[in-house]
N, C-alpha and C positions, 0 to 999 in steps of 0.2 A: 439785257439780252439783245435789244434792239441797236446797241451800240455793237454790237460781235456782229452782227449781220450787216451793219453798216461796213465793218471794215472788211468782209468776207466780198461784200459785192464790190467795192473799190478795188481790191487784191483781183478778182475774176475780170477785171473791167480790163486792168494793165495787163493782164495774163494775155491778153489777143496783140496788141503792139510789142509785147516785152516778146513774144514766143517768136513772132516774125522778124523780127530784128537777131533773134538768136538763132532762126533758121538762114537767117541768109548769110548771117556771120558762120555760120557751120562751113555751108558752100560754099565759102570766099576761102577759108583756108582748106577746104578737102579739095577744090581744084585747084588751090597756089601748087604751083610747079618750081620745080627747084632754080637757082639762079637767083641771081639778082633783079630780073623782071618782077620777079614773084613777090618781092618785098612790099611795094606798097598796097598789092593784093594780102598781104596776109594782115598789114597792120589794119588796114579798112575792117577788115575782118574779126581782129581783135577789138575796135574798137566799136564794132559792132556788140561784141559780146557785151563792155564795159557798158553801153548806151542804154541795151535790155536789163542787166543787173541793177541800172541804177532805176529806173524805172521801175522795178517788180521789188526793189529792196526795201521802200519807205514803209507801204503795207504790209509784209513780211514781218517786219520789224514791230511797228502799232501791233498787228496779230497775236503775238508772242509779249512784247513790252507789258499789254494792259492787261490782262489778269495774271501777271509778275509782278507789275506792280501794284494792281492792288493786296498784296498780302502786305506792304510795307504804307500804299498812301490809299487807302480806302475811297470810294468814291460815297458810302452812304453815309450819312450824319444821323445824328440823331438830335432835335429840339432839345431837349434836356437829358440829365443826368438817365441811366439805364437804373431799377431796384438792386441793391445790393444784397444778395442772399447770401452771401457766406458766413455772416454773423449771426444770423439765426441756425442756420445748419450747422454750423462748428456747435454751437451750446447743443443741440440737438443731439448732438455724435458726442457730446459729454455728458449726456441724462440731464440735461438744464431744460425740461421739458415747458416749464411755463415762461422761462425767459425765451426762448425760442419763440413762445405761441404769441409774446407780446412784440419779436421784430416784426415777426410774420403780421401781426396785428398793423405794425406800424407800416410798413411796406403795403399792405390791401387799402390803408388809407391815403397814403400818398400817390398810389398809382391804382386808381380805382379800377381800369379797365384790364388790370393784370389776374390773370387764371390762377398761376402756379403760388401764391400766398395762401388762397384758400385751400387749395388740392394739400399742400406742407402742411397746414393748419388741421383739415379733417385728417389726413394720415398721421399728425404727432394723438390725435382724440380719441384715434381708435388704434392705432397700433401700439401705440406708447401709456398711455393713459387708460385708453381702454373703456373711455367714454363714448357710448354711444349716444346717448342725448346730447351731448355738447356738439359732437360732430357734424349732428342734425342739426341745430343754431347755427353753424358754421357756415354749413350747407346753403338752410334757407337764407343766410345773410346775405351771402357771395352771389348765389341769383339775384337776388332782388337788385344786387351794388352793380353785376353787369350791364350790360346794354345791347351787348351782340348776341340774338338768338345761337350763332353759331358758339359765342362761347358759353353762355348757359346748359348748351347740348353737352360741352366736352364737359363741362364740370359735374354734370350731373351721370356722363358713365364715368368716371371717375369717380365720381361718391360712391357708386353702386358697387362698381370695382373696390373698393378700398373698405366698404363696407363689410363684402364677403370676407376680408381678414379676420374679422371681430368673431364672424360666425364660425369658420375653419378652426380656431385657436380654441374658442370653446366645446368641438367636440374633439379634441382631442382629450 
């Protein structure tokens, strides 16, 4: 964000020489008068325009270029590989309920400060399985594995949330 305001205030910066240099190129050709006099008035004045555009083009350009380009060349990295969920969620979406709960297993241990293993993990326990004690193990696992108060908060309404399925499905 601090890189868009940096080129926001370089683009504002040329905006005051680019605009006078295009106002006086205005006036150079709204007074050239016809004839052959007028000729090197009007080119001064065209190349007045070219002097402003080239000036006010470069940030213009950066403006527009960098978040274009980053959909193609990313500016954030990441240290290591990102959790792969698709392989537990595809077994998941086929009733392969305990191979699921053993990627999800494996993913919560290789990426210990990651939320979304545990939240998959209590929701195959109770929505699928329909184990409410396991989900609770699950639960109290994943607090204890995090580390950010903030993420302990979300997992634990999220438990509460996902709990309430267990109970909805039963009085039906």
């Amino acid at each position: 964000m601090n890189n868009h305001r940096d080129m926001v205030t370089r683009l504002l910066l040329r905006l005051v020489p680019s605009g006078v240099l295009f106002g006086f190129g205005w006036f150079l050709l709204a007074t050239g008068t016809g004839g052959y006099g007028a000729v090197p008035q009007l080119f001064f004045g065209m190349a007045c325009f070219l002097v402003a555009a080239t000036i006010i083009a470069g940030p213009i350009a950066r403006l527009i270029a960098q978040p274009a380009g980053n959909l193609f060349y990313p500016e954030d990295h990441f240290d290591h590989p990102q959790p792969m969920y698709g392989i537990p969620e595809a077994k998941r979406k086929r009733g392969l309920y305990e191979e699921a709960m053993a990627g999800f297993e494996k993913i919560a241990e290789e990426y210990p400060n990651e939320i979304k293993p545990y939240v998959e993990m209590i929701d195959i326990a109770i929505v699928d399985l329909k184990d409410a004690g396991r989900a609770n193990a699950i639960y109290r696992r994943g607090v204890s594995a995090l580390k950010n108060a903030a993420d302990k908060e979300i997992l634990a309404r999220m438990y509460s949330a996902i709990r309430t399925r267990l109970n909805s499905r039963s009085n039906h």
